[in-house]
DRENVEX-208984 format. One record per atom (N, C-alpha, C): chain; atom name; y, z, x. Coordinates in Angstrom, 1 decimal. Each point is the difference from the previous one (the first is absolute). Layout:
<recs>
+------+--------+--------+--------+--------+
: logu : drenpa :      Y :      Z :      X :
+------+--------+--------+--------+--------+
:    A :     CA :      Y :      Z :      X :
...
+------+--------+--------+--------+--------+
</recs>
This chain:
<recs>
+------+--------+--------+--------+--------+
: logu : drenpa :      Y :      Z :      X :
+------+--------+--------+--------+--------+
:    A :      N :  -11.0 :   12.3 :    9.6 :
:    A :     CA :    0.3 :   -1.0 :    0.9 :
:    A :      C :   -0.5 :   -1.4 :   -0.5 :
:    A :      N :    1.0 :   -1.0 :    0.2 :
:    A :     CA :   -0.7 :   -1.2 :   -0.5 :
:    A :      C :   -0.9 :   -0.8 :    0.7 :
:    A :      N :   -0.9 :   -0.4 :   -0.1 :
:    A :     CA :   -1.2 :   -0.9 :    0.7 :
:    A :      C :   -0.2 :   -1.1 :   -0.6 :
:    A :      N :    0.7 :   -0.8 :    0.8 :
:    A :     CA :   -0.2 :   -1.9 :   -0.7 :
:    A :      C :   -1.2 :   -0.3 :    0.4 :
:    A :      N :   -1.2 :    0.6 :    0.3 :
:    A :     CA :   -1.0 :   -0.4 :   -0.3 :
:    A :      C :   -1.0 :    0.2 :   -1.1 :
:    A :      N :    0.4 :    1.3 :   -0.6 :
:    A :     CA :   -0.4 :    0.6 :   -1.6 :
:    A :      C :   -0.2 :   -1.6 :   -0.7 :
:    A :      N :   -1.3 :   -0.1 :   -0.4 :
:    A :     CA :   -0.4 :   -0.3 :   -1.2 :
:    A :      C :    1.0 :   -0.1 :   -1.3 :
:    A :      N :    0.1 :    1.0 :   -0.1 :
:    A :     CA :    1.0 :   -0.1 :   -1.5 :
:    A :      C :    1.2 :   -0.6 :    0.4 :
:    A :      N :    0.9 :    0.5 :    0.5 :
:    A :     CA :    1.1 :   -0.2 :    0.7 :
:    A :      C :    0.0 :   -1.7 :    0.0 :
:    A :      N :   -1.0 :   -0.5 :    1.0 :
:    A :     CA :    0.0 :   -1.7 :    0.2 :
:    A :      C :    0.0 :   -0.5 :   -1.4 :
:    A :      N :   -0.8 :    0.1 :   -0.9 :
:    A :     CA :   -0.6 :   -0.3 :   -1.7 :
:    A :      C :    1.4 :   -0.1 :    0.1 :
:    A :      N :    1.0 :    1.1 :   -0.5 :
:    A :     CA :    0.8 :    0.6 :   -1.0 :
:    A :      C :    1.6 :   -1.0 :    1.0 :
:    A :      N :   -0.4 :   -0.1 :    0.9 :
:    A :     CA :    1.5 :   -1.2 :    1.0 :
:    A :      C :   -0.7 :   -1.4 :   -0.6 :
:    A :      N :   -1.1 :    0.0 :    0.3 :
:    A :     CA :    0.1 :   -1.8 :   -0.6 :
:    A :      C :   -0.5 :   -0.4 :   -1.8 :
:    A :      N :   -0.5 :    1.2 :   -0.4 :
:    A :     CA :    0.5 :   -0.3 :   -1.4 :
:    A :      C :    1.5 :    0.2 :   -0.2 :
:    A :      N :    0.7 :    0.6 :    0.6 :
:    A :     CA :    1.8 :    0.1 :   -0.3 :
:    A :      C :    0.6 :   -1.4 :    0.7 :
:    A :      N :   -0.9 :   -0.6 :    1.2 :
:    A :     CA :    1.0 :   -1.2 :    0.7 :
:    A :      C :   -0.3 :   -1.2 :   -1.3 :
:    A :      N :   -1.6 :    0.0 :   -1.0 :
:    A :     CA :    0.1 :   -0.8 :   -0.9 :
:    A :      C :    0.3 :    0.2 :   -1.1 :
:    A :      N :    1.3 :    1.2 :    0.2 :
:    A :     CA :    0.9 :    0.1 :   -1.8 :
:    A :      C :   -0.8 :   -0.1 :   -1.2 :
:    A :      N :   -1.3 :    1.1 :    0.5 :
:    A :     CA :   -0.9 :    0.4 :   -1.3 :
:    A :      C :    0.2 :    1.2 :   -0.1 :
:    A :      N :    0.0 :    0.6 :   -1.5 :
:    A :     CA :   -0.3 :    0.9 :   -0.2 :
:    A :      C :   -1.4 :    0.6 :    0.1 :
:    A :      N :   -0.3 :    1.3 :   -0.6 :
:    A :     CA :   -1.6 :    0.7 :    0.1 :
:    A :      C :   -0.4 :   -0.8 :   -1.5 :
:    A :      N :    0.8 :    0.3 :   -0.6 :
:    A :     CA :   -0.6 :   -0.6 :   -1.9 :
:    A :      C :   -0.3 :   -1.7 :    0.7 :
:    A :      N :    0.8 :   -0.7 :    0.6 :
:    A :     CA :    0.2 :   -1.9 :    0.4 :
:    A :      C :   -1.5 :    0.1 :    0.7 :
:    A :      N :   -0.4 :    1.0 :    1.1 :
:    A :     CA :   -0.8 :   -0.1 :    1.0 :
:    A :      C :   -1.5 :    0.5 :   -1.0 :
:    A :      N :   -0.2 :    0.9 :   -0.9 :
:    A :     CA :   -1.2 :    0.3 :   -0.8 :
:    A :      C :    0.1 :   -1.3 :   -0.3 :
:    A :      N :    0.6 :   -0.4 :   -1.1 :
:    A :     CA :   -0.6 :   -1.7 :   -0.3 :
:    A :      C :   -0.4 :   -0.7 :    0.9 :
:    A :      N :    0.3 :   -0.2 :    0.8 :
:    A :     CA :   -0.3 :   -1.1 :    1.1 :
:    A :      C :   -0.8 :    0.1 :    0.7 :
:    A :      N :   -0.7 :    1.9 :   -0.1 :
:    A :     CA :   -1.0 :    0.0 :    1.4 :
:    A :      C :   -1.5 :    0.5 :   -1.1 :
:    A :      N :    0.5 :    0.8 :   -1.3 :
:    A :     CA :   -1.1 :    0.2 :   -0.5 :
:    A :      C :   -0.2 :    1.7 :    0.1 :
:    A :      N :    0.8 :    0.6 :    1.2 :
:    A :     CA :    0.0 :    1.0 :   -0.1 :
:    A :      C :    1.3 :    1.0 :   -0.9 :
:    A :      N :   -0.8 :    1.6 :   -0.7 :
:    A :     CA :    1.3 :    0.4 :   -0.4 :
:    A :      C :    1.2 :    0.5 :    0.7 :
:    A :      N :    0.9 :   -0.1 :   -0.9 :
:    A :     CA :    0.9 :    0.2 :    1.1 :
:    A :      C :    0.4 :    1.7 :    0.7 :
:    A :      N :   -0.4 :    0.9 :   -0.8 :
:    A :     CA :   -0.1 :    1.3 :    0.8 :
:    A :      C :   -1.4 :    0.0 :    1.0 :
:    A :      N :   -0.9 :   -1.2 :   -0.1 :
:    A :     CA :   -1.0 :    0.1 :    1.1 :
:    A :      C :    1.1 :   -1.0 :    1.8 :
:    A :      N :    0.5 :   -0.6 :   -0.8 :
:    A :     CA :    1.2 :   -0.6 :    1.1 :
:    A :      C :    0.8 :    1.0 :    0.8 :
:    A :      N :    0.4 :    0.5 :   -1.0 :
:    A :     CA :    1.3 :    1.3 :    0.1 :
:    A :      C :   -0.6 :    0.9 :    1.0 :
:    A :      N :   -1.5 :    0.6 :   -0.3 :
:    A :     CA :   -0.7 :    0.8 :    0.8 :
:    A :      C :   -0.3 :   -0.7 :    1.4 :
:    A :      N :   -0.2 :   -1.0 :   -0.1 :
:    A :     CA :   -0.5 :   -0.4 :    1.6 :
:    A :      C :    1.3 :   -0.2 :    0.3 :
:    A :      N :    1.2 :   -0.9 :   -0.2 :
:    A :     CA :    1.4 :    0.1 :    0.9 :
:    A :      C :    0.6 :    1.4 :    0.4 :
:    A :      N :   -0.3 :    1.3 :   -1.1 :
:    A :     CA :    0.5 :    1.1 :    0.5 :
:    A :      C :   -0.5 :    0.8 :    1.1 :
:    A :      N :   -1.5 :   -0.2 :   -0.1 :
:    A :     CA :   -1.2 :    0.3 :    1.0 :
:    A :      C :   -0.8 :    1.5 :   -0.7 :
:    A :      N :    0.4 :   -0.1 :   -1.1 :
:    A :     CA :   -1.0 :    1.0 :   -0.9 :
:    A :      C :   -1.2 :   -0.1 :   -0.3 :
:    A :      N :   -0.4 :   -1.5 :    0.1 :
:    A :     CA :   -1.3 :   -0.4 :    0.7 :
:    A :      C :   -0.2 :    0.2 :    2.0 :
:    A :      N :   -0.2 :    0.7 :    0.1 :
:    A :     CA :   -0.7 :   -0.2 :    0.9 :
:    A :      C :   -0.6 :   -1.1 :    1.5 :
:    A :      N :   -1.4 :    0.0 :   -1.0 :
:    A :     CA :   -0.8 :   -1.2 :    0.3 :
:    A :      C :   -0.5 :   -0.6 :   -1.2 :
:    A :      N :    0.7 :   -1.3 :   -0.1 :
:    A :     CA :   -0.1 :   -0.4 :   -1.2 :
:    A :      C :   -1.6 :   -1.0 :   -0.4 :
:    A :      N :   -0.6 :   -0.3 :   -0.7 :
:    A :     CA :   -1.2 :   -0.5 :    0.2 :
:    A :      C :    0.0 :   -1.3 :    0.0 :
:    A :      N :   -1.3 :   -0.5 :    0.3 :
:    A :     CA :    0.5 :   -1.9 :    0.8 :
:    A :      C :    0.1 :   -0.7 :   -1.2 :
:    A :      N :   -0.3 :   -0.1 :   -1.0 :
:    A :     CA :   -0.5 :   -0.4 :   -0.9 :
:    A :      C :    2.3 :   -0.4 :   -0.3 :
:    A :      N :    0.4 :    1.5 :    0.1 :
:    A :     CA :    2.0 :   -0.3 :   -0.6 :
:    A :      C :    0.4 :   -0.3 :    1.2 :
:    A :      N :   -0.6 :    0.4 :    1.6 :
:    A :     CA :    0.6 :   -1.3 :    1.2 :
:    A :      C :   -0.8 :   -1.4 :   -0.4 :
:    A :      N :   -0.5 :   -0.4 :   -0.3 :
:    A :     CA :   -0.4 :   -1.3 :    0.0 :
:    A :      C :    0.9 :   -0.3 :   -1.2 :
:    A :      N :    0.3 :    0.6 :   -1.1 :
:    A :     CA :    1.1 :   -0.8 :   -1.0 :
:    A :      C :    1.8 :   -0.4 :    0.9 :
:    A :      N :   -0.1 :    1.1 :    0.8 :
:    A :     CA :    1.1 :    0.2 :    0.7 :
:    A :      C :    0.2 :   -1.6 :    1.2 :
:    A :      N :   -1.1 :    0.3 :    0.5 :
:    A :     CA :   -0.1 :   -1.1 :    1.0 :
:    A :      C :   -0.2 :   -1.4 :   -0.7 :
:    A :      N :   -0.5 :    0.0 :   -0.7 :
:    A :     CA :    0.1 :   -1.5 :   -0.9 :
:    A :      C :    1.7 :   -0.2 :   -0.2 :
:    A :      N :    0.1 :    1.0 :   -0.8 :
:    A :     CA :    1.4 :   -0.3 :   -0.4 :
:    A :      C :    1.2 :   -0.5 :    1.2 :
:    A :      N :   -0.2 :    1.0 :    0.8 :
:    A :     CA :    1.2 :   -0.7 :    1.5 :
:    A :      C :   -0.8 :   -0.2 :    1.1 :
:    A :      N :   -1.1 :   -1.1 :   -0.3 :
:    A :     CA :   -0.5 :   -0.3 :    1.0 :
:    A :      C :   -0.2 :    0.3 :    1.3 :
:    A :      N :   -0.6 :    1.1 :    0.0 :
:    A :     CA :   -0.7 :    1.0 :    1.1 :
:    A :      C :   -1.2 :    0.3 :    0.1 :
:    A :      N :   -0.4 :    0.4 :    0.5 :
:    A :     CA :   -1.9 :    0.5 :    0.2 :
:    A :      C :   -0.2 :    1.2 :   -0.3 :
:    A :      N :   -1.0 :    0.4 :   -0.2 :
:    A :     CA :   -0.4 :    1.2 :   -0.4 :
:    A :      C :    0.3 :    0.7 :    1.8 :
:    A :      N :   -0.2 :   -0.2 :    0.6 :
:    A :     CA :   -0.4 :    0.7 :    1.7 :
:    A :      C :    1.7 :   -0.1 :    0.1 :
:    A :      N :    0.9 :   -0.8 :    0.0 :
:    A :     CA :    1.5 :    0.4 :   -0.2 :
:    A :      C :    0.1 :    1.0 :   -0.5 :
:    A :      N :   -0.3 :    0.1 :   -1.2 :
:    A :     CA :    0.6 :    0.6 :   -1.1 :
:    A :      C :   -0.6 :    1.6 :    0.4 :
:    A :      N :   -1.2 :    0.6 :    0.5 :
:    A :     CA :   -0.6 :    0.8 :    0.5 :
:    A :      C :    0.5 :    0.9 :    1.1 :
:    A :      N :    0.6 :   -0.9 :    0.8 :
:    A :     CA :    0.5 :    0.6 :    1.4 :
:    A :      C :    1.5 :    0.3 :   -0.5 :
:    A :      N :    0.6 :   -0.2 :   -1.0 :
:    A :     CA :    1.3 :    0.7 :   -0.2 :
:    A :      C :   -0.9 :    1.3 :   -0.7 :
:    A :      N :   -0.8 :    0.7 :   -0.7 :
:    A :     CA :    0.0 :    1.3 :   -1.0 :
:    A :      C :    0.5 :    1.0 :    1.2 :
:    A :      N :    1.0 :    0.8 :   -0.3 :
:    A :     CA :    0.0 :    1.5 :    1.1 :
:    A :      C :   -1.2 :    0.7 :   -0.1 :
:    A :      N :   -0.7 :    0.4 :   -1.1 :
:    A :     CA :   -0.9 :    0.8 :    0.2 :
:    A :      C :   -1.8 :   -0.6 :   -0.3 :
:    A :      N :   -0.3 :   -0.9 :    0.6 :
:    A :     CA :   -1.0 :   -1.0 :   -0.5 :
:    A :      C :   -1.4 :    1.4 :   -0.6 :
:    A :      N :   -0.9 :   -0.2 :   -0.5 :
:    A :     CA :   -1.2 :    0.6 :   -0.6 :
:    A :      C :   -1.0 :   -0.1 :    1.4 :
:    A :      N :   -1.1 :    0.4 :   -0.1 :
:    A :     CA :   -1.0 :   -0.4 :    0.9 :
:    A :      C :   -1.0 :   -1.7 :   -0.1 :
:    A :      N :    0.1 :   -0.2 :   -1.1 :
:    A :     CA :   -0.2 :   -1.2 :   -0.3 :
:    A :      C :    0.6 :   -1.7 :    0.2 :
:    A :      N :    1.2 :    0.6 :   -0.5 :
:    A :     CA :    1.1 :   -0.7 :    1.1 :
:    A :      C :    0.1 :   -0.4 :    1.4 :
:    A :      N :   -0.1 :    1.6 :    0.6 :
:    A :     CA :    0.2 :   -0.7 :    1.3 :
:    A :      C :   -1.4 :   -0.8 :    1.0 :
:    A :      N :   -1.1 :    0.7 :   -1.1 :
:    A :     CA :   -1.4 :   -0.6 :    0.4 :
:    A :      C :    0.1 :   -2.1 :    0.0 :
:    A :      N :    0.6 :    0.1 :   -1.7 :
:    A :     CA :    0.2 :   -1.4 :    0.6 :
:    A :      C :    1.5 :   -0.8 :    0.4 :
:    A :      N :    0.8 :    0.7 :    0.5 :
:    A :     CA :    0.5 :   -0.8 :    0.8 :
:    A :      C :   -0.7 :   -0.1 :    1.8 :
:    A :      N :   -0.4 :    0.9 :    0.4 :
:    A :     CA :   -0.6 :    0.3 :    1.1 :
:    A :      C :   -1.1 :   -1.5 :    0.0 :
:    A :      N :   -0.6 :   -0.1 :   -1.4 :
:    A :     CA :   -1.3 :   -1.2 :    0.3 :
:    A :      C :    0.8 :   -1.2 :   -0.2 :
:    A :      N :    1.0 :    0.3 :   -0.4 :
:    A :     CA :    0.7 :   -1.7 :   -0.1 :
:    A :      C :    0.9 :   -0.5 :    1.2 :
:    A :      N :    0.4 :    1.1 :    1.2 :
:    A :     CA :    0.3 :   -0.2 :    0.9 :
:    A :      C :   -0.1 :   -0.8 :    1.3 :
+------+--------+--------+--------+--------+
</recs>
């Protein structure tokens, strides 16, 4: 079932509304592009802040955005979205 709130899903619609590719988007974000590929598919998981903060830089979003989309957050995660609340 599709969930427009998935993490990957959002990435992977507005990298496609700015007519990038994954190879266009590694250049430009710093990350590889099968580490891209893995977070839009959601084979990551919970991805770690360090590749949401490349993410959020890039389409200007926050890390605490970017957090409250994961489907399956870690315990760490939800620890700090809860304090940033």
């Amino acid at each position: 079932m599709y969930n427009p709130n998935s993490l990957g899903k959002s990435l992977r619609l507005k990298r496609k509304a700015l007519g990038l590719t994954l190879i266009e988007l590694e250049s430009q974000m710093g990350l590889s592009s099968s580490t891209i590929s893995m977070v839009e598919t959601g084979t990551f998981r919970s991805p770690s802040f360090s590749t949401l903060t490349l993410f959020g830089a890039f389409y200007n979003m926050t890390l605490i955005e970017l957090m409250k989309m994961i489907d399956f957050p870690d315990q760490k995660t939800k620890e700090y979205i809860k304090s940033h609340e």
